[in-house]
C-alpha positions, 0 to 999 in steps of 0.5 A, a space after each residue: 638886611 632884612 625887610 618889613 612890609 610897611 604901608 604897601 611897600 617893604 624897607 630894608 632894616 637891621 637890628 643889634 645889640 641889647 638894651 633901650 632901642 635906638 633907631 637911626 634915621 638916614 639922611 637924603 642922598 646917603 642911605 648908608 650914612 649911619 652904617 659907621 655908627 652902628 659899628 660902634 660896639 660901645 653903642 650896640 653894647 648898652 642899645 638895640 639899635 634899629 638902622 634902615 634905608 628909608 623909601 626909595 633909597 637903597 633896597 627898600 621900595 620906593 613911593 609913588 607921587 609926593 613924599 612927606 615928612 609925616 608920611 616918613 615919620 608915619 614909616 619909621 613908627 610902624 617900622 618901630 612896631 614891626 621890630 616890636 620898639 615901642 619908645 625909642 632914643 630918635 636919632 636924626 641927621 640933616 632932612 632926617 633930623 627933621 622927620 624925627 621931630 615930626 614923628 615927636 608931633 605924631 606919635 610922641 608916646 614913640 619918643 624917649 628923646 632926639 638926637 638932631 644931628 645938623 638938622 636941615 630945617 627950620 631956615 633962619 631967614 637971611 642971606 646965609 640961607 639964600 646963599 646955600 639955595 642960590 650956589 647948591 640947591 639950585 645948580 644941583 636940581 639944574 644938573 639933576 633935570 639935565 640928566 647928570 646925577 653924579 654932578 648933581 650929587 656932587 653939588 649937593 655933598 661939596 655944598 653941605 659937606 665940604 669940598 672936600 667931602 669925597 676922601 672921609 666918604 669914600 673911607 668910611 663908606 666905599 660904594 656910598 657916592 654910586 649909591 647916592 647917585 642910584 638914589 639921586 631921583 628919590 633925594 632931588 624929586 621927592 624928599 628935598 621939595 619935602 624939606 622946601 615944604 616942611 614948616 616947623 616953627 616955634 609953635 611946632 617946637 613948642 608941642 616937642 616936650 622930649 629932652 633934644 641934643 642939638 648936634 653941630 659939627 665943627 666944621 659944618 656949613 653956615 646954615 647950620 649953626 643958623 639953624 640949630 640956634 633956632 632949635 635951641 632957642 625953641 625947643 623946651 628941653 633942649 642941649 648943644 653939643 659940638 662934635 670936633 673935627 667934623 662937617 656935615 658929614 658927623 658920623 661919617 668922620 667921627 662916629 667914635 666921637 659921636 656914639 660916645 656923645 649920644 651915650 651920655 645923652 641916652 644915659 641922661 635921660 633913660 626910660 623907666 619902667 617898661 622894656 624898650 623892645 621885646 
């Protein structure tokens, strides 16, 4: 991969392919989720497609103190110019389909459109949610301050992913758990007191012209059909779209699948009249 200096830190990047820029934002815990999606030839063929390991994840450098989604949003913009991107298909997977729309709000002249795959926020509120904090956000942040972030990490991906989740990973992404686990203090101290603290509601969606497709995975979790019904009840130029045979892990299971979907998506809603990126 290669690095870019962005507001006093470096991240780690890659680009391929030809055509309107895509740029792929990673989800917390995994910061490899997307590298199954961007093998996809079908995709990396009609698209240059921007993948890279957000702070504090992988390579790329940490950030002190408290982290933001606008802070994110912000990183992934200037990351765009560093790669000379000035509009591109966004697309977001769990806390990071949030961080995409964030960037919607901040630089909407960067977005073309969204792809909000199994977005983390907003909460519907009820008992679905207090579930998921009561039986996983809570006993994975208790065995992360107890110094075991492998069980931790464990919660956390059986309690969105499936109990079941470790065989499709370990699959399509051989070293992600111990990387999940190396990156465990980024996810559980910074980015998921960030997703608590993110307020996104229907005056924000309101503000978010962009054509979205809100991705569900067939299989996923309860709160995130909850979830999504809120995009789709918010967003003005919104469109559903169910991946079969998937969890929470999307992409990771079905990223032939997934790459057609968001083909077609792109397709739908080209950019006109400017190169996407030099």
């Amino acid at each position: 991969m290669q690095r870019a200096p962005i507001d006093g830190i470096e991240l780690e990047y890659e680009l391929r392919g030809n055509g309107e820029a895509v740029v792929l934002i990673h989800a917390g815990v995994c910061a490899d989720f997307f590298a199954p999606l961007i093998e996809q030839s079908a995709l990396t063929d009609r698209h240059t497609v921007l993948r890279y390991h957000r702070a504090g994840y992988a390579g790329s450098d940490p950030v002190p103190g408290a982290l933001s989604f606008e802070g994110q949003a912000a990183h992934c913009r200037a990351l765009m110019e560093h790669a000379g991107i000035e509009r591109a298909h966004i697309v977001g997977h769990s806390s990071s389909a949030c961080m995409a729309l964030q960037l919607a709000l901040d630089a909407p002249e960067a977005v073309q459109s969204l792809a909000l795959l199994d977005a983390a926020r907003p909460a519907a509120p009820g008992p679905t949610n207090a579930e998921m904090v009561r039986t996983v956000v809570e006993p994975a942040l208790e065995r992360f301050r107890a110094g075991d972030a492998e069980g931790a990490v464990d919660v956390w991906m059986r309690g969105t992913c499936g109990a079941g989740y470790r065989e499709p990973l370990a699959q399509a992404l051989p070293h992600a758990f111990a990387q999940a686990v190396a990156d465990a203090g980024t996810f559980f101290t910074q980015e998921l007191p960030a997703v608590m603290q993110w307020t996104f509601g229907e005056e924000e969606a309101a503000r978010v012209t962009q054509p979205a497709l809100a991705v569900l995975g067939e299989h996923s979790a309860p709160v995130f059909p909850e979830r999504r019904e809120l995009l789709l009840a918010w967003l003005p130029d919104v469109e559903p779209f169910e991946l079969p045979g998937a969890t929470h892990l999307l992409h990771v299971q079905q990223p032939g699948a997934m790459a057609v979907a968001l083909l077609a998506f792109f397709a739908r809603h080209p950019r006109r009249g400017a190169c996407a990126a030099r």
